[in-house]
C-alpha positions as CSV (number, residue, x, y, z in Angstrom):
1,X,25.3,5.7,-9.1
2,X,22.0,4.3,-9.2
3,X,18.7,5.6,-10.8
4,X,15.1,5.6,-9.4
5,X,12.8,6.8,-11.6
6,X,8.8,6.5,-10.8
7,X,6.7,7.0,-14.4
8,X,3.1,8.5,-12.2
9,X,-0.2,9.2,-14.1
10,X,-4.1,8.2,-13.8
11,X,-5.0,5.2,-16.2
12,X,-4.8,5.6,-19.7
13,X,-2.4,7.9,-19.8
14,X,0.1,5.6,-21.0
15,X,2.5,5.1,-18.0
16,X,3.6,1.3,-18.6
17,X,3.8,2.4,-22.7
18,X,6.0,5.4,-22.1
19,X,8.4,3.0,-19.2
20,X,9.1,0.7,-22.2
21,X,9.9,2.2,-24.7
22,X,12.2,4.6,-22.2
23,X,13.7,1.5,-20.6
24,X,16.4,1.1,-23.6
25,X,17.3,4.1,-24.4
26,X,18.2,4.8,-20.3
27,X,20.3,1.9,-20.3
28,X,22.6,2.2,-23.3
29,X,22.6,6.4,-22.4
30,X,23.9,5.7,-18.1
31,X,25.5,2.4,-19.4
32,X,23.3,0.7,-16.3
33,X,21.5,-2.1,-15.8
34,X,17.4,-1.2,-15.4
35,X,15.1,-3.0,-14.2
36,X,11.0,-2.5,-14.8
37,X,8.9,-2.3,-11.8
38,X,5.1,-2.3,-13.1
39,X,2.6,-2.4,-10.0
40,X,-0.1,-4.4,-12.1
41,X,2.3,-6.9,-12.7
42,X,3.4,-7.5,-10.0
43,X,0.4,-7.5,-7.6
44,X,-2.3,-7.7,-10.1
45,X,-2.5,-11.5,-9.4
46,X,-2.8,-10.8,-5.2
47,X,-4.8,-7.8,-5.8
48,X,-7.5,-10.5,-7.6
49,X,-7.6,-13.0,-5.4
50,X,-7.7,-10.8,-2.2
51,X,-10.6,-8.7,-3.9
52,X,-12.2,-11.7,-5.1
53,X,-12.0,-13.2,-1.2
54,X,-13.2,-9.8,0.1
55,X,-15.8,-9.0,-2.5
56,X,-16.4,-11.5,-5.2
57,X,-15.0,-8.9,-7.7
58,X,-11.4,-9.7,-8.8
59,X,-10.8,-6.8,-11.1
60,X,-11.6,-4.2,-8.0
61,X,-9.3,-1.7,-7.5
62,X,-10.9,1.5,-7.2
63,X,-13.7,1.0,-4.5
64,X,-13.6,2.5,-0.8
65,X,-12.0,-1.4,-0.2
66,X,-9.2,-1.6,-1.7
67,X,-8.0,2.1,-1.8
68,X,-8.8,1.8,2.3
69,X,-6.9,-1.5,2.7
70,X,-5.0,-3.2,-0.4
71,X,-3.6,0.4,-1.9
72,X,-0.7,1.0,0.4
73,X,0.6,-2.1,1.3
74,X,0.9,-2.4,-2.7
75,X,2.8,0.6,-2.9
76,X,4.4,0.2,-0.3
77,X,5.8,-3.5,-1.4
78,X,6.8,-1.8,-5.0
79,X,8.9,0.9,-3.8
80,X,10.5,-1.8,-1.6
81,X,11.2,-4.2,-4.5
82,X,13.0,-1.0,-5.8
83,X,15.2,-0.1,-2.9
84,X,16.5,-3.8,-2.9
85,X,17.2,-3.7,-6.8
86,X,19.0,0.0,-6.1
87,X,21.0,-2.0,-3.3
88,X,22.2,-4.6,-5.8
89,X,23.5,-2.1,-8.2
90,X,20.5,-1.9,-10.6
91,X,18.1,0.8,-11.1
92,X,14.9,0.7,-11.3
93,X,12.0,2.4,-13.1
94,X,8.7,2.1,-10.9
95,X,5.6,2.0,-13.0
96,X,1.8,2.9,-11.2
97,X,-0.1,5.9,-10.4
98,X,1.6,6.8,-7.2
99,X,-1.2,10.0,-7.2
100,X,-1.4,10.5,-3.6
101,X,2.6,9.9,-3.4
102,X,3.1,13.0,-5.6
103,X,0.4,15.6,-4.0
104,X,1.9,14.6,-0.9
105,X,5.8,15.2,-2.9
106,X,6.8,11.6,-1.1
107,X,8.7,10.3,-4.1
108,X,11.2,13.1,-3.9
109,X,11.8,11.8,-0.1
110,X,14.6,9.9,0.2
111,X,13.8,9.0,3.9
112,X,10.5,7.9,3.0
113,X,11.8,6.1,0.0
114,X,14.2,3.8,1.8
115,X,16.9,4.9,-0.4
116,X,20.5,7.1,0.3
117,X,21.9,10.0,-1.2
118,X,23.6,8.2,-3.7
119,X,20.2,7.7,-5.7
120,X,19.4,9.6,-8.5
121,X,15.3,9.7,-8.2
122,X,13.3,11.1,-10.7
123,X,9.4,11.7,-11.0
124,X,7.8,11.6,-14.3
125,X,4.4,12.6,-14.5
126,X,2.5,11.3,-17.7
127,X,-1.0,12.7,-18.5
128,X,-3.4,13.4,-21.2
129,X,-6.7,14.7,-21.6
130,X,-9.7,13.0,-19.5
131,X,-11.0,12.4,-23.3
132,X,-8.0,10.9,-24.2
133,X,-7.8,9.0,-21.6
134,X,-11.2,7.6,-21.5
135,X,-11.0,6.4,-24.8
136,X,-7.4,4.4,-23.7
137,X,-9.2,3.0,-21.0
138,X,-12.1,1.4,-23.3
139,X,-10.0,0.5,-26.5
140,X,-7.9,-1.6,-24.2
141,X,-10.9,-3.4,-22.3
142,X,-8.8,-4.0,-19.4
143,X,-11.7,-5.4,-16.7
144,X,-9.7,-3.9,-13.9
145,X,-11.0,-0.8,-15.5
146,X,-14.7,-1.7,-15.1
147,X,-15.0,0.3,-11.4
148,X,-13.3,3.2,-13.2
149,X,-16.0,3.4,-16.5
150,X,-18.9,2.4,-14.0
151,X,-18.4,5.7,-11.7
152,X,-16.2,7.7,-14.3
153,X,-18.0,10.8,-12.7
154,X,-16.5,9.9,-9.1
155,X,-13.3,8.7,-10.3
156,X,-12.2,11.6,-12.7
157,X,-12.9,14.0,-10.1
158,X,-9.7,12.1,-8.5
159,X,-8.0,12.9,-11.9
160,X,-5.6,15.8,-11.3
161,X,-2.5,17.3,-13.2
162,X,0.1,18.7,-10.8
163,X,0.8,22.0,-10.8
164,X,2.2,25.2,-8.6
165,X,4.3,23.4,-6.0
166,X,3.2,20.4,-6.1
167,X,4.7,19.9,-9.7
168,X,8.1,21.4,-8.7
169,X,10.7,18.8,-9.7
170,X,8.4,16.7,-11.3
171,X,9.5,15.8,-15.0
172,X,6.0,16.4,-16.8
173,X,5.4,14.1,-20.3
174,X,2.4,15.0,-22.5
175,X,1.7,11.6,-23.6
176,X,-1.1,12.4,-25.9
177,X,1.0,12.4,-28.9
178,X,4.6,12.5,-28.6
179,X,7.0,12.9,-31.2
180,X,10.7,11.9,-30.8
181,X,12.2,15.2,-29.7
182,X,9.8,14.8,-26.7
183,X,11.2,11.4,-25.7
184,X,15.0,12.7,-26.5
185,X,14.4,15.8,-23.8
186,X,12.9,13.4,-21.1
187,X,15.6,10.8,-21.4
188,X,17.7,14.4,-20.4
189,X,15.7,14.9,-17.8
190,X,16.1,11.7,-16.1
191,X,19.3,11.4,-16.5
């Protein structure tokens, strides 16, 4: 059996944090290989040189632009990387937003996914207060964040925790400040 597990979230909520120090303890406890799947890793480099081609800005990812043109294809290529991992035998834990993916409930589609019924997928939603997250996003000075600080009042009114029906399934992590019983019952929750 093979896992899929998506770790979702706005920035600075500590998505690619929380994947890391999870990705251990979900290998030694299925006794299966993982591998890490982080969206800014792997199409940070294309994202830049496309937005710098398109707009002279490189660390671009929230405009009209890219969210109209680059966005999907993005997501779209990291889920796919995923499904040919699960393939191979080897789980995956996909890290990036996904925000539209999980109003919509897409992740819990296995159709949409790519993936049989023999994968386990799980949804993890990591949040924290806007003020938390704010002050993430500047301690770490990422400049992919610039768009983000420069029109915080447009982009936290995309800012959302699921709930209702939309948040049915979803494993919810209060990343704010976790202590270790937290990360003991998500590791049951994936798994």
């Amino acid at each position: 059996m093979t896992h899929l597990v998506f770790f979702c979230g706005h920035a600075g909520t500590g998505k690619t944090t929380l994947a890391r120090r999870m990705i251990g303890p979900l290998m030694r406890s299925s006794a299966a290989p993982f591998c890490l799947l982080d969206k800014d890793i792997l199409y940070g480099g294309y994202s830049s040189a496309a937005m710098t081609l398109l707009t002279g800005d490189p660390y671009d990812r929230d405009s009209p632009l890219f969210l109209d043109h680059l966005r999907d294809p993005e997501y779209r290529g990291l889920i796919d990387t995923a499904r040919d991992n699960l393939e191979l035998g080897v789980s995956a834990i996909v890290v990036a937003p996904l925000s539209r993916e999980v109003r919509e409930r897409r992740l819990f589609d296995h159709a949409w996914l790519g993936v049989g019924a023999d994968v386990t997928s799980r949804v993890v939603w990591v949040h924290t207060s806007e003020e938390t997250a704010h002050r993430r996003i500047v301690e770490r000075g990422n400049p992919n964040d610039a768009y983000k600080l420069a029109h915080w009042d447009d982009y936290r009114k995309r800012r959302f925790v699921p709930a209702g029906d939309m948040a049915a399934d979803l494993l919810m992590f209060d990343n704010t400040a976790p202590a270790s019983q937290d990360y003991e019952a998500l590791l049951a929750g994936i798994l």
